[in-house]
C-alpha positions in Angstrom: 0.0 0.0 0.0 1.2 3.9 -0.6 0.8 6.6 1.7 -1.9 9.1 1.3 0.1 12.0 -0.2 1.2 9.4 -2.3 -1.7 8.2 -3.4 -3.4 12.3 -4.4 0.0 12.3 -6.9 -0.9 9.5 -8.6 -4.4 10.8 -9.1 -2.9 13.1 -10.4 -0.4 11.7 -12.8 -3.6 9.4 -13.6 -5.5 12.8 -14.9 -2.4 14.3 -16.7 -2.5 11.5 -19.2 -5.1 10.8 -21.3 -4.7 7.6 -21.6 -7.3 7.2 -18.6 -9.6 8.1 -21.4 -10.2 5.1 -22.7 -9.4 2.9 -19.4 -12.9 2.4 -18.0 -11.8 1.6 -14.8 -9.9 4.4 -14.1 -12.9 6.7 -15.2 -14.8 4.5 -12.4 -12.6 5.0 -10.0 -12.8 9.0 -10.8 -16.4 9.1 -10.9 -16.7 6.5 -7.6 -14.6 9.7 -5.7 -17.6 12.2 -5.8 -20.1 11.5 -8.6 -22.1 14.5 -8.4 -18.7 16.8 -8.7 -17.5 14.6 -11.2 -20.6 15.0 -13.4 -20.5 18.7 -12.6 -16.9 19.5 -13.8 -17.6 17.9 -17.1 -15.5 14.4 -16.5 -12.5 16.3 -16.2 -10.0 14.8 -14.1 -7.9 17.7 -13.4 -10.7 20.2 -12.4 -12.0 17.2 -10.3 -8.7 17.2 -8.7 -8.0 21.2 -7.9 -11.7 20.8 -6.6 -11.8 17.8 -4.0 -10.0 18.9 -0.9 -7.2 16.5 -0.4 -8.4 15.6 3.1 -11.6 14.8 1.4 -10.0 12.8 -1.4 -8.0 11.1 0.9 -11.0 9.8 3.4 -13.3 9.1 0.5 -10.5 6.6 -1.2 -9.9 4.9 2.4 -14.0 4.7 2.9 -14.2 3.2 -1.2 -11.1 1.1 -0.2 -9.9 2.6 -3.4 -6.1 2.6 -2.4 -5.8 -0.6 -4.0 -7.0 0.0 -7.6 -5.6 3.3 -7.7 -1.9 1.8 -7.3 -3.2 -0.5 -9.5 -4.0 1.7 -12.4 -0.9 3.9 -12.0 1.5 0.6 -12.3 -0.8 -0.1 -15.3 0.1 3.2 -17.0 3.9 2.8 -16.2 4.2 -0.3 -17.5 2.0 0.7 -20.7 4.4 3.5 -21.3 7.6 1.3 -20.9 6.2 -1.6 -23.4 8.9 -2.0 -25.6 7.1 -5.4 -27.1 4.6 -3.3 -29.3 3.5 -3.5 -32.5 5.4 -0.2 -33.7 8.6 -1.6 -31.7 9.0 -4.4 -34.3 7.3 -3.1 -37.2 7.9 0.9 -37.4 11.3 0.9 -35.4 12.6 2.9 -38.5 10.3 5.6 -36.8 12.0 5.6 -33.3 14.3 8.1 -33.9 12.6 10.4 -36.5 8.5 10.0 -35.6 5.8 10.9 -37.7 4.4 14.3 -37.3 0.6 14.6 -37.6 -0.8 17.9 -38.4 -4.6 18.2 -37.7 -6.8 21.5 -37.2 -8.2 19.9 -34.4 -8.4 17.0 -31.9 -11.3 15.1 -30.4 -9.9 13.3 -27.4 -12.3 13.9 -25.0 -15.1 16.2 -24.0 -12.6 18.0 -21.2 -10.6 19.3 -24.0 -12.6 20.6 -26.3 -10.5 21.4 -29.4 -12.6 20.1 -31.7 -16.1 20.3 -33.5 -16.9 17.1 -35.1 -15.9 14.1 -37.0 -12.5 15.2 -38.6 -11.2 15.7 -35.0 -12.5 12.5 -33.2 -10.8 11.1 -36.1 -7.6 13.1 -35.5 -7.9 12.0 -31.7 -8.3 8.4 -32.6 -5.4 7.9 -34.4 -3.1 9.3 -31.6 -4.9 6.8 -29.2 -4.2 3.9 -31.7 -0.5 4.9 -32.4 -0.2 4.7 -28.7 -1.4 1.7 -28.3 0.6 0.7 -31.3 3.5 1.8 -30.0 4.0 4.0 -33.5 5.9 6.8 -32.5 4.3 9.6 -33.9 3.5 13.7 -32.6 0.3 15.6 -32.9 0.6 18.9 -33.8 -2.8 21.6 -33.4 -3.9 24.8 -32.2 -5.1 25.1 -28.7 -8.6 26.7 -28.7 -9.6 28.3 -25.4 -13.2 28.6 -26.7 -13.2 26.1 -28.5 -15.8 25.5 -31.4 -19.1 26.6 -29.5 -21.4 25.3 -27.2 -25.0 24.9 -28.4 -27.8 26.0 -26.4 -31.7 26.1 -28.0 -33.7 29.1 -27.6 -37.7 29.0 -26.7 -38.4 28.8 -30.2 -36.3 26.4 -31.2 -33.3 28.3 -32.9 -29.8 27.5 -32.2 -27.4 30.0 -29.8 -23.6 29.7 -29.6 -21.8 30.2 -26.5 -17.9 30.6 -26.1 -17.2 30.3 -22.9 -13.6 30.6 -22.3 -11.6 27.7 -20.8 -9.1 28.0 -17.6 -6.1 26.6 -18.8 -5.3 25.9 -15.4 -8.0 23.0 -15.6 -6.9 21.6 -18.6 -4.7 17.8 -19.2 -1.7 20.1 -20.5 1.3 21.5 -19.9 3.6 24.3 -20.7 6.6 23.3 -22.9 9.5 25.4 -21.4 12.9 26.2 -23.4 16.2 25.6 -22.4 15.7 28.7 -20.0 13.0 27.3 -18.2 10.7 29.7 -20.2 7.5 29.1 -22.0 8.4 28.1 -25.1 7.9 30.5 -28.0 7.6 30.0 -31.7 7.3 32.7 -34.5 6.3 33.4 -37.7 7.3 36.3 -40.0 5.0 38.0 -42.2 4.5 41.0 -44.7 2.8 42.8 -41.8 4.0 41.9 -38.7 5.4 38.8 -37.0 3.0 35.8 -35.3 3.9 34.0 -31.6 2.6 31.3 -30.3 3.5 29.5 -27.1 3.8 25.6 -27.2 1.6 23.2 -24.5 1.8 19.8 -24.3 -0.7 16.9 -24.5 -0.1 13.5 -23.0 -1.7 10.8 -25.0 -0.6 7.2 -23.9 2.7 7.1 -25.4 2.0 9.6 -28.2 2.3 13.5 -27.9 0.4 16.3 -29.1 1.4 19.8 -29.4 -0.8 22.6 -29.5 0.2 26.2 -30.3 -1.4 29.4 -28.7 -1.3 32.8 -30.2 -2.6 34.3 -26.5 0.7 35.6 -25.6 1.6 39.2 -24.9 4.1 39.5 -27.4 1.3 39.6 -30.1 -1.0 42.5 -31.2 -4.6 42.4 -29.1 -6.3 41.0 -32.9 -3.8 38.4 -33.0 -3.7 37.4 -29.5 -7.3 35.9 -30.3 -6.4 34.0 -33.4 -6.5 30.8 -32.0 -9.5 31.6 -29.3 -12.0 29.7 -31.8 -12.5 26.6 -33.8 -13.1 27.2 -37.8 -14.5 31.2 -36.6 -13.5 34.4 -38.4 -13.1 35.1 -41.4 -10.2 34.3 -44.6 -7.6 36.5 -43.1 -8.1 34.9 -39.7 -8.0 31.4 -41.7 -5.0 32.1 -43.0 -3.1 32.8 -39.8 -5.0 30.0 -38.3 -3.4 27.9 -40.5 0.4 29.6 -40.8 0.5 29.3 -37.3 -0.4 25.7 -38.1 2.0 24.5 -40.6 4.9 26.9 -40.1 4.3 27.3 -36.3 4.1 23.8 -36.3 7.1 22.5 -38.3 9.0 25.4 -36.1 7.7 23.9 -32.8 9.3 20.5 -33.8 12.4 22.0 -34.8 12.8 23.8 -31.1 12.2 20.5 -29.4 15.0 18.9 -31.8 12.2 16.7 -33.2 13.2 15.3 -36.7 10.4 13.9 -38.1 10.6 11.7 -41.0 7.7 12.2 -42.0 4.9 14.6 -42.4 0.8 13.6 -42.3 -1.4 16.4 -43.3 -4.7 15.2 -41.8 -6.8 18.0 -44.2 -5.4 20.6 -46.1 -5.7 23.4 -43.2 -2.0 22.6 -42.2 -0.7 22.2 -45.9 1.4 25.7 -45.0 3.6 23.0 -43.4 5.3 21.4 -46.4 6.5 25.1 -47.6 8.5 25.5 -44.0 10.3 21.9 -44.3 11.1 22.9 -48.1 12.6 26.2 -46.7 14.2 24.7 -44.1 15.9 22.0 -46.2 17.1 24.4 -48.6 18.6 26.7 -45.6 20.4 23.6 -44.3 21.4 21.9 -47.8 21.4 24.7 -50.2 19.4 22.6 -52.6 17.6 24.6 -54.9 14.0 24.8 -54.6 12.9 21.5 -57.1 15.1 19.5 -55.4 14.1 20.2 -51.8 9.9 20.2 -52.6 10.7 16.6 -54.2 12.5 15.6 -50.6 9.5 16.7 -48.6 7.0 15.8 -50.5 8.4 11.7 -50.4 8.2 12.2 -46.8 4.7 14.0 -47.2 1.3 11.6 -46.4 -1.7 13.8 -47.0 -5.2 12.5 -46.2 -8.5 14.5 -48.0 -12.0 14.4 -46.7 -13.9 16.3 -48.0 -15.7 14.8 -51.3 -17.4 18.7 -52.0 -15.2 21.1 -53.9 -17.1 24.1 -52.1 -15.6 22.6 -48.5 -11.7 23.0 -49.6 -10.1 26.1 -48.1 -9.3 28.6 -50.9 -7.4 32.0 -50.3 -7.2 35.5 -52.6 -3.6 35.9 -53.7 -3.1 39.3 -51.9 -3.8 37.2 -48.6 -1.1 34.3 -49.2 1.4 37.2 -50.7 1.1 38.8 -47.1 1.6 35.8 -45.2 3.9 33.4 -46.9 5.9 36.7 -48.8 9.0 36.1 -46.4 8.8 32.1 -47.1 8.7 32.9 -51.0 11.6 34.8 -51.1 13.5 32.6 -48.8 12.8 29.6 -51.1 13.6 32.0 -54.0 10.5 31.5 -56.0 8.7 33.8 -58.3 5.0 35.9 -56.8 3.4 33.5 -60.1 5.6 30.8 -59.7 4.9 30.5 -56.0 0.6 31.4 -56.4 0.6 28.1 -59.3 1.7 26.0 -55.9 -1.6 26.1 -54.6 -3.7 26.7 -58.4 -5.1 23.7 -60.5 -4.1 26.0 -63.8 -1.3 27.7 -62.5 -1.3 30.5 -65.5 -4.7 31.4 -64.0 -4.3 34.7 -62.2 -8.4 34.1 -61.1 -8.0 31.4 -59.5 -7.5 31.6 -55.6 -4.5 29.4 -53.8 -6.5 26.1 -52.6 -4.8 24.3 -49.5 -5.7 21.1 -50.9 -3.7 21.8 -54.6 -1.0 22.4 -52.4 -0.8 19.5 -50.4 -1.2 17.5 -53.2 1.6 19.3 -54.9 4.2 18.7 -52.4 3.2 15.3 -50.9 3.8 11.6 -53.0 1.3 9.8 -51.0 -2.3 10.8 -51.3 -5.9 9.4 -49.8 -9.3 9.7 -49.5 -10.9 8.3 -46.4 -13.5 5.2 -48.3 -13.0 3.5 -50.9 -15.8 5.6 -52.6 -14.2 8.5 -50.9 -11.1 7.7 -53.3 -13.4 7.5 -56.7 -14.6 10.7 -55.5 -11.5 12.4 -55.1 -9.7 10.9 -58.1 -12.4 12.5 -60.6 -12.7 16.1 -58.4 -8.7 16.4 -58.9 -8.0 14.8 -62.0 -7.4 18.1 -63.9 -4.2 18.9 -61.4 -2.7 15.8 -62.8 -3.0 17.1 -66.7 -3.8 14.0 -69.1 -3.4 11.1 -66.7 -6.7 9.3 -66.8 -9.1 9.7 -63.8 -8.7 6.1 -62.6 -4.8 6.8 -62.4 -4.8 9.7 -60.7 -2.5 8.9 -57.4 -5.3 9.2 -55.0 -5.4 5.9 -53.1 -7.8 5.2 -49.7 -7.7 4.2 -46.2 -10.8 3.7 -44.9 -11.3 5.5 -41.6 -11.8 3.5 -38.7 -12.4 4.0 -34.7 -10.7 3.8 -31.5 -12.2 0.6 -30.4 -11.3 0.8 -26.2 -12.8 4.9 -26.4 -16.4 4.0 -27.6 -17.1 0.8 -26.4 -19.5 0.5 -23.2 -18.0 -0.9 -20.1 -20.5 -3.5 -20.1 -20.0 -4.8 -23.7 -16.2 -4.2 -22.9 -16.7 -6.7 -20.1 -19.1 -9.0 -22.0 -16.2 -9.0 -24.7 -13.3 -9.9 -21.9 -15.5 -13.0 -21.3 -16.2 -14.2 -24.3 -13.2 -12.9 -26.5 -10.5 -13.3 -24.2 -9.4 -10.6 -22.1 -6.3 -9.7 -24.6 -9.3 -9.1 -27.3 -8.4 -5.5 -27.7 -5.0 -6.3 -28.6 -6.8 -8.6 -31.2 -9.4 -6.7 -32.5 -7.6 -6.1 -36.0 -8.0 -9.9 -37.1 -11.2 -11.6 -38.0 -11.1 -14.7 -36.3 -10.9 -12.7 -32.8 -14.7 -11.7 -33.3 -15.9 -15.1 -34.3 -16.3 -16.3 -31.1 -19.4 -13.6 -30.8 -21.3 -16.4 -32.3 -21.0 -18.0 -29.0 -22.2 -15.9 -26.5 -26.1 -16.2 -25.7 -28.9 -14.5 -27.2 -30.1 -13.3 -24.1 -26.7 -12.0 -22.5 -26.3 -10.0 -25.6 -29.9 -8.9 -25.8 -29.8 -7.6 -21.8 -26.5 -6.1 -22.0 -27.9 -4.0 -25.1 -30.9 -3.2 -23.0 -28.9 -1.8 -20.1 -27.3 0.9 -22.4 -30.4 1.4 -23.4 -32.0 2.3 -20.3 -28.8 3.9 -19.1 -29.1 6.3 -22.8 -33.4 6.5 -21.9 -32.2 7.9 -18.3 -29.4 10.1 -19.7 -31.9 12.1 -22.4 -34.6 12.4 -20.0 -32.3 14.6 -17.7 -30.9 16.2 -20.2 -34.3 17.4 -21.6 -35.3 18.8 -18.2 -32.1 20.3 -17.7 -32.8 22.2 -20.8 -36.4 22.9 -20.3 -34.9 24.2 -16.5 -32.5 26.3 -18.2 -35.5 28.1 -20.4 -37.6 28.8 -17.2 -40.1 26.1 -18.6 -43.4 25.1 -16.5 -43.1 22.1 -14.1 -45.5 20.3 -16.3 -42.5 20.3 -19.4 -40.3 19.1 -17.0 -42.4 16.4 -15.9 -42.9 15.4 -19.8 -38.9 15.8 -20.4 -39.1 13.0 -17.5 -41.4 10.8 -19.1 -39.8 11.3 -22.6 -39.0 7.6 -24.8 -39.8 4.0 -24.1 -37.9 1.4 -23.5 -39.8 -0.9 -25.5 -39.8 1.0 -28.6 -37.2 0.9 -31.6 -34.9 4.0 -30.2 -33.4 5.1 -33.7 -30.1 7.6 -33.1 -29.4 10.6 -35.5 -26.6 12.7 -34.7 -24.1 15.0 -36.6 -23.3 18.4 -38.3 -26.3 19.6 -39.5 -25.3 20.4 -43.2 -27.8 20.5 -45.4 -26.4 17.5 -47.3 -26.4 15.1 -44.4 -30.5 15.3 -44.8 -31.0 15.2 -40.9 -35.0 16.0 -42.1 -35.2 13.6 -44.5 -37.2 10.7 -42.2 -39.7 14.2 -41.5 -40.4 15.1 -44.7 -44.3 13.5 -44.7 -45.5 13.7 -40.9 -48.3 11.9 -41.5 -46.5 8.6 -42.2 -44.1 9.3 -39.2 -47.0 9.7 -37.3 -47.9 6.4 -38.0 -45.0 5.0 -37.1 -44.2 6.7 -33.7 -47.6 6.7 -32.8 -47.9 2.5 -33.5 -49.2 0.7 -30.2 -47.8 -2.9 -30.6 -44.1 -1.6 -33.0 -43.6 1.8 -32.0 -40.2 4.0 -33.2 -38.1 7.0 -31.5 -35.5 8.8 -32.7 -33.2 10.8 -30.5 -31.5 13.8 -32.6 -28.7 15.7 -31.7 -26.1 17.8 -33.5 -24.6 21.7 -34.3 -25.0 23.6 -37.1 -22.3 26.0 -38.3 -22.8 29.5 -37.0 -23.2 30.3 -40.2 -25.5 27.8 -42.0 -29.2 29.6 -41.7 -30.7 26.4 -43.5 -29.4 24.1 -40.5 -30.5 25.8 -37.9 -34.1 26.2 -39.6 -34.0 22.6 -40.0 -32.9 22.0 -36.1 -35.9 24.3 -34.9 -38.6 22.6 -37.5 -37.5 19.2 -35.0 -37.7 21.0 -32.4 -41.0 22.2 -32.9 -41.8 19.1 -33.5 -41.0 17.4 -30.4 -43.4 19.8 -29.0 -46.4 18.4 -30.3 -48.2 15.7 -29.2 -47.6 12.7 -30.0 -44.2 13.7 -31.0 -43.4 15.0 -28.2 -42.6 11.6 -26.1 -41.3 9.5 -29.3 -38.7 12.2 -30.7 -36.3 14.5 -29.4 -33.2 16.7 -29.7 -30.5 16.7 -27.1 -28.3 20.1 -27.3 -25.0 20.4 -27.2 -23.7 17.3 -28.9 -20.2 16.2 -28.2 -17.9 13.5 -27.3 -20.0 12.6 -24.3 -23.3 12.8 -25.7 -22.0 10.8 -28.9 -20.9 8.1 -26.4 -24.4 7.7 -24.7 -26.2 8.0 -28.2 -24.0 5.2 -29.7 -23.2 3.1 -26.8 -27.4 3.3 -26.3 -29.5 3.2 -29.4 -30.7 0.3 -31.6 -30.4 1.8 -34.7 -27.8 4.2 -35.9 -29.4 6.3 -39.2 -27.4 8.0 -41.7 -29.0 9.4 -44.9 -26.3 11.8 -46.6 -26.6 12.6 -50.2 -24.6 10.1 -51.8 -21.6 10.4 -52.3 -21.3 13.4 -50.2 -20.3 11.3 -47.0 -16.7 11.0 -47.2 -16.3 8.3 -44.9 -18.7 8.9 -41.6 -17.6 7.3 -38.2 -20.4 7.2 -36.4 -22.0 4.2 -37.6 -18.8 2.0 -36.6 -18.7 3.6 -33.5 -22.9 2.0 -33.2 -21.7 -1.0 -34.1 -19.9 -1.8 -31.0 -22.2 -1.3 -28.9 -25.1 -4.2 -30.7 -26.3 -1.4 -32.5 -27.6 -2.1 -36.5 -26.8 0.3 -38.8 -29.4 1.8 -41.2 -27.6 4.2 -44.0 -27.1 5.4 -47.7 -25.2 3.2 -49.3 -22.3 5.8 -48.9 -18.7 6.4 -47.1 -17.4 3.1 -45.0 -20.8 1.8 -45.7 -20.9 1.5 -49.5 -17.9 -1.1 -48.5 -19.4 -2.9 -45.3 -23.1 -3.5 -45.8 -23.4 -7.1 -46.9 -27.0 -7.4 -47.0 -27.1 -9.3 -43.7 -25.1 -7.0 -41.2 -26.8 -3.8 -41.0 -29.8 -2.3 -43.2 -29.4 0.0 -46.8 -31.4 3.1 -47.8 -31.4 3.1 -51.6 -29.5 0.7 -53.9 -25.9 3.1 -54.4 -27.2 4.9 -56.7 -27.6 8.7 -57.5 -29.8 10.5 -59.5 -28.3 13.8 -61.3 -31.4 16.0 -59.9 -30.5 16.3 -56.0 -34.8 16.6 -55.5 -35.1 13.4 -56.9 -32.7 12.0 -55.4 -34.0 12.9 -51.9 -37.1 11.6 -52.8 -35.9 8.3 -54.2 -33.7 8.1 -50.4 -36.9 9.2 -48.5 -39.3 6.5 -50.1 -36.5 3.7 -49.6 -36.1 4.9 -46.2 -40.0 4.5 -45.1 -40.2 1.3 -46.9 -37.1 -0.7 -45.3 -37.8 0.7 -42.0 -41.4 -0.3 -42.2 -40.8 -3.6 -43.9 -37.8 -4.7 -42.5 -36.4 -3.0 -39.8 -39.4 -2.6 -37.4 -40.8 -6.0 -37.9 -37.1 -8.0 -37.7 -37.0 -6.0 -33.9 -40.3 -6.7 -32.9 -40.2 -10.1 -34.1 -40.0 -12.3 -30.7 -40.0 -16.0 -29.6 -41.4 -17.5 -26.4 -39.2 -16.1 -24.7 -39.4 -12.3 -25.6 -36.6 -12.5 -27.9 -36.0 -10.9 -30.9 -33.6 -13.6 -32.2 -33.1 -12.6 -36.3 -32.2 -9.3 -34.7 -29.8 -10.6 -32.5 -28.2 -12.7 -35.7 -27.8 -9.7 -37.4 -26.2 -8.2 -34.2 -24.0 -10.7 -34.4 -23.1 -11.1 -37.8 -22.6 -7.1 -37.6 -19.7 -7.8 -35.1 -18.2 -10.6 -36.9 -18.1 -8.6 -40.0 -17.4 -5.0 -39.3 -15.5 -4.8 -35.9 -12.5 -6.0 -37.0 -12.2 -3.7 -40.1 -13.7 -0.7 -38.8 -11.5 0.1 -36.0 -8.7 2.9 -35.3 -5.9 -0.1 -35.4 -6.1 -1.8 -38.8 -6.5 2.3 -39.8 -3.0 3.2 -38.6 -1.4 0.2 -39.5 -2.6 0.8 -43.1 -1.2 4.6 -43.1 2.3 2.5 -41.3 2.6 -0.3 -44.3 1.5 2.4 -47.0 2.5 5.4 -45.8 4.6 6.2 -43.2 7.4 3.5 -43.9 7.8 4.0 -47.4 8.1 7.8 -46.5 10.5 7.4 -44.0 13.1 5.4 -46.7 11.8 2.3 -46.4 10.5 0.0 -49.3 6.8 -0.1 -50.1 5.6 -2.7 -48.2 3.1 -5.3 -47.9 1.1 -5.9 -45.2 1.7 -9.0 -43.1 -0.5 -10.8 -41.6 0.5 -9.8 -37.1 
C-alpha cells in the first residue's frame, strides 16, 4: 500500500495522461470519488482534482477502499508507457528516432478538452490513441482553442445559440513546454505585416504527444492574440493565420524540441502551410535549390482529403497568401506567379484563388481519400491537377477511416467482450477470427447487456431534456414530460451530426403523417433521438434544427422524438453506446467516410444508412440495413425523394418487424443474428488499429526510406 500523499500524486499523474480516457476503470474510479462533482466538472479529471479537498480525497478513497486499484492503475500506465514489445517496436522501429508528425486542425480526445467540432477531429484523436497503443511513434501537432468550437444551447423557439465560454487553462490535461531557459516556449512566424507568436503546451496521450500552439501571448497584437480563441470562426484573413501558425508554427515547434520527423501527415489541407517551411528549411540547411528540396518533402509528405465537395476546400485570394507566406517565398527564391501556381489547379490562371488542398497534393507523394468511394470521389474532383493522366490513375489511393475501439465501447460490452473474446481481445481486435467467437455468446446475454445501455441512454436524455427545459424557465409540467420522454420498448433510432444541409438530418420528417404512423404505433412503435450543431453560419441548419424541435413539442411527437443540445464526445458516447439503430442518410456520395456508424456497431447497435462512405464497402445485405440501392440521381430533389421513399419502406418492412419479431421467450432472435453477424463482419475492419497500421505499411514506412511494403498478416 502507498501513503496518502502518495496516493493524491498519482491521481494526479492518472489525470495528466489521457490515456485514462479510454481505461474504464480508471474513469470508475474517478467518478466512484464524488459522482455529483464529477458530473458537474464535465468528467474532467484535473478540475476534479483542484476541486476535492485533499483531506476529502483522501478519506473518500480509504472509505471506497480505493487505495488498491488506484496503485493498481498507476503501475498499469507505467508499465504501458515502458512496453517495448509493441507492434510499432517491431514493425515501425525505423520511426524511433525520426516519428511521424501529424498535423490536424483539431483534436477530439475527449469532451474536457474541447479542441474540436466534429468528426474530422475525433478522427484526428483516434489515431493518436491507436499509435499509442501501437506503439507507432508519432506527434500531434494543433492549435489550442480556449473557446473552442461553440457550445449549443436552443432558444424558446427552437433556434440555435452559440456560447464561447472561455476555458481555464489551469483545468486543462496540458502542460507548458518550457525552453532551455526554463521559459515558456515561443515560436514565431514572420509575415509582410508583422510577425505571429505562439507558445507551445503539451498533450499526454498514452505514449504519443500532441502539441498545441497558442497565439494568446503578450508579445502579439490584441487582434492576433485571439487567433486561436475559436474553432473554424472568423473570417479568410483569420483562416489564414490560423493555419500559418499551423503549418509553419508547427514544423518550427518541432524544430525547437529537436524533433526530426521523417515524416509529415497532413490530416486535411488546413495545415498544408507546413510542407513550404520543411522545403525552406531544407534548402537553408542543404542549399538545394527549390525542385530538389519540394521533391524531398514531398516523399516524406502523407496527405489525407476528406472532404468529397469542392465548395468545402479552403481557398485564399492571392493578396492574402502574398502577405503571409511573402517572407517564405523569397527565402525559397521563388517567383510571386511561380509560388501562387503552388496552390492553383491551372497555375497561369491569375483568377483562381490558392487552394490548401492543390498544395498538399503538390508537395506530398502519397495521397488518400478516407473510403474506398471517398477515393473515386477524389480521383475524378482532382483529375485536372494531374494534366492528361486518366481519372482512374490519378495517385489518390484510400484508407478507410476506422475507430478507437477501447474509447467507444460500453463498459458493459467491454466486459461481456473480456469474457467471451478473451481478455487480450483489444489487442486482437484487427483480425477476424478474434470476433468469431461472438457467435457464441447467448442470445439473451447480448440482448440484456444491449438493454442496459439502453436504459442507461433512456435515463441520460430524460435529464438532459429537463435540464434544458430548467435552463428556459419552462413550467413544471414540461419538465415532468422531459421526465417521461421515450420507451424502453420502442425501436430507439439515433441521429446525430453536423447539420449540413447534405447530411439530410429532415429527410425521415419530410411526410409527418406517415411518421405519425410509425411513432404513434401501439404494438411496434419508433423513436428517434436527434442531436447535432450547425455551423454559425448555415441559416438552413438551424431552420432545420428548430422545424425538430417544434416538432417534439407536439403531441404525439413529443414523447417518441427528441433533440438533445449540445452534442459532443460525451453525448455521442451515450447515443452510440445506447441506441438500436444508428441512421445515416447523406446525399450520396457526399459522405466521405462517416464514423459514427462504426462507432454504433460496437455497442449491438444495426446500422441503417445510404449506401455511402465506410458503408458502401461494409453493408453485406445481412449485417446492418441499406437506404437506396448506391445509386444517385443527377437532380439532387429526386434524389432525396428516391432516399426518402426507400427509407419509409425498409424501415417499415424490414427494420421494425425483424426487432419486434419475438419468440417464447421475448426474444427478438433474427435481430440478435444480425447483431452478431454485424460484429463478426465489421468490428474488425472498422476500427482505429487496422487504420494506422494501413497509413504504417502504406504510408509512413515508405516515406520514412523504407521500401513499399506489404502488409503481413500480425
Amino acid at each position: 500500500m502507498v501513503g496518502q500523499s502518495q496516493l493524491v500524486e498519482r491521481l494526479r499523474e492518472l489525470a495528466r495522461n489521457l490515456w485514462w480516457t479510454w481505461q474504464p476503470n480508471v474513469v470508475a474510479l474517478f467518478r466512484e470519488l464524488d459522482p455529483a462533482l464529477w458530473r458537474k466538472v464535465g468528467h474532467n479529471p484535473v478540475e476534479f482534482l483542484k476541486r476535492l479537498p485533499p483531506d476529502q480525497l483522501e478519506r473518500r478513497a480509504s472509505e471506497m477502499a480505493l487505495d488498491s486499484r488506484i496503485d493498481y492503475a498507476f503501475r498499469r500506465l507505467s508499465e504501458y508507457l515502458r512496453d517495448s514489445k509493441s507492434w510499432g517496436a517491431t514493425h515501425a522501429s525505423i520511426l524511433r528516432s525520426r516519428p511521424v508528425a501529424y498535423f490536424s486542425a483539431e483534436f477530439g480526445l475527449h469532451e474536457s478538452l474541447p479542441i474540436y467540432s466534429g468528426g474530422l477531429g475525433v478522427l484526428a484523436g483516434d489515431h493518436l490513441k491507436s499509435a499509442s497503443d501501437l506503439g507507432i511513434p508519432l506527434i500531434g501537432i494543433g492549435l489550442l482553442y480556449a473557446q473552442g468550437y461553440f457550445r449549443q444551447t436552443l432558444d424558446a423557439s427552437g433556434w440555435q445559440q452559440e456560447v464561447y465560454p472561455s476555458a481555464d487553462l489551469e483545468l486543462l490535461p496540458i502542460e507548458s513546454v518550457l525552453d532551455s531557459n526554463g521559459s515558456p516556449l515561443l515560436v514565431s512566424v514572420q509575415t509582410n505585416s508583422g510577425e505571429l507568436h505562439a507558445r507551445v503546451w503539451r498533450v499526454e496521450v498514452g505514449r504519443t504527444t500532441l502539441l498545441l500552439l497558442d497565439s494568446n501571448v503578450p508579445e502579439n497584437a490584441e487582434w492576433d492574440r485571439a487567433l486561436t480563441a475559436r474553432l473554424y470562426g472568423g473570417d479568410a484573413r483569420t483562416r489564414i493565420r490560423q493555419e500559418l501558425l499551423l503549418g509553419v508554427g508547427g514544423v518550427r515547434a518541432l524544430r525547437a524540441l529537436k524533433i526530426n520527423p521523417s515524416v509529415l501527415h497532413l490530416n486535411e489541407g488546413h495545415s498544408a502551410f507546413a510542407t513550404l517551411e520543411m522545403t525552406r528549411a531544407l534548402m537553408d540547411a542543404t542549399g538545394l535549390p527549390f525542385g530538389e528540396a519540394m521533391r524531398e518533402v514531398s516523399a516524406m509528405t502523407v496527405f489525407t482529403t476528406h472532404t468529397p465537395v469542392a465548395a468545402g476546400h479552403d481557398r485564399f485570394p492571392a493578396d492574402l497568401v502574398e502577405e503571409h507566406l511573402g517572407k517564405i517565398r523569397e527565402a525559397m527564391h521563388l517567383s510571386y506567379e511561380d509560388f501562387m501556381g503552388l496552390g492553383r489547379v491551372y497555375p497561369g490562371d491569375h483568377n483562381e484563388p490558392f487552394c490548401m488542398t492543390v498544395l498538399a497534393l503538390k508537395l506530398s507523394r502519397r495521397a488518400n481519400g478516407v473510403s474506398a468511394l471517398h477515393g473515386v470521389v477524389s480521383r475524378r474532383m482532382w483529375q485536372p491537377l494531374y494534366g492528361n493522366v486518366p481519372e482512374e490513375n490519378v495517385p489518390i489511393g484510400h484508407i478507410t477511416n476506422g475507430v478507437h475501439v477501447q474509447t467507444w465501447v460500453a463498459p458493459q460490452m467491454h466486459q461481456l467482450f473480456d469474457r467471451q473474446l478473451g481478455p487480450d481481445w483489444p489487442t486482437r481486435q484487427r483480425h477476424p477470427e478474434t470476433w468469431e467467437a461472438i457467435e457464441q455468446v447467448e442470445d439473451a446475454e447480448l440482448w440484456e447487456t444491449q438493454q442496459v445501455l439502453k436504459a442507461r441512454l433512456i435515463n441520460f436524455v430524460r435529464m438532459r431534456l429537463a435540464a434544458q427545459a430548467r435552463r428556459r424557465d419552462e413550467p413544471d409540467e414540461s419538465i415532468d414530460r422531459a421526465m417521461q420522454a421515450l420507451d424502453l420498448g420502442a425501436l430507439t433510432i439515433g441521429f446525430a451530426r453536423r447539420f449540413a444541409t447534405y447530411k439530410r438530418a429532415g429527410l425521415i420528417l419530410q411526410d409527418v403523417e406517415r411518421l405519425l404512423k410509425l411513432v404513434g404505433s401501439i404494438e411496434r412503435p419508433i423513436q428517434i433521438i436527434f442531436g447535432g450543431k450547425a455551423h454559425p453560419e448555415d441559416r438552413m441548419g438551424k431552420e432545420l434544427i428548430q422545424n425538430i424541435v417544434r416538432l417534439t413539442k407536439q403531441d404525439p411527437f413529443g414523447s417518441r422524438i427528441v433533440f438533445v443540445e449540445d452534442y459532443d464526445m460525451h453525448v455521442a458516447r451515450q447515443l452510440v453506446q445506447g441506441v438500436d439503430v444508428w441512421m445515416n442518410n447523406p446525399r450520396r456520395p457526399q459522405e466521405a467516410s462517416g464514423t459514427s456508424g462504426e462507432k454504433a456497431v460496437l455497442n449491438a447497435a444495426l446500422n441503417f444508412s445510404i449506401l455511402d462512405g465506410w458503408w458502401a464497402e461494409a453493408y453485406d445485405g445481412a449485417n446492418g440495413f441499406s437506404i437506396g440501392v448506391g445509386q444517385t440521381h443527377a437532380v439532387p430533389s429526386v434524389q432525396d425523394q428516391r432516399d426518402y421513399e426507400s427509407l419509409v419502406e425498409t424501415l417499415t418492412n424490414e427494420v421494425i418487424p425483424l426487432y419486434f419479431d419475438r419468440d417464447a421467450t421475448g426474444l427478438p432472435r433474427g435481430w440478435i443474428a444480425r447483431q452478431k453477424h454485424a460484429f463478426r463482419t465489421l468490428a474488425w475492419r472498422f476500427n482505429a488499429d487496422r487504420m494506422v497500421m494501413d497509413y504504417a505499411w502504406n504510408g509512413y514506412l515508405p516515406a520514412a526510406g523504407g521500401l513499399s511494403c506489404q502488409m503481413p498478416r500480425t
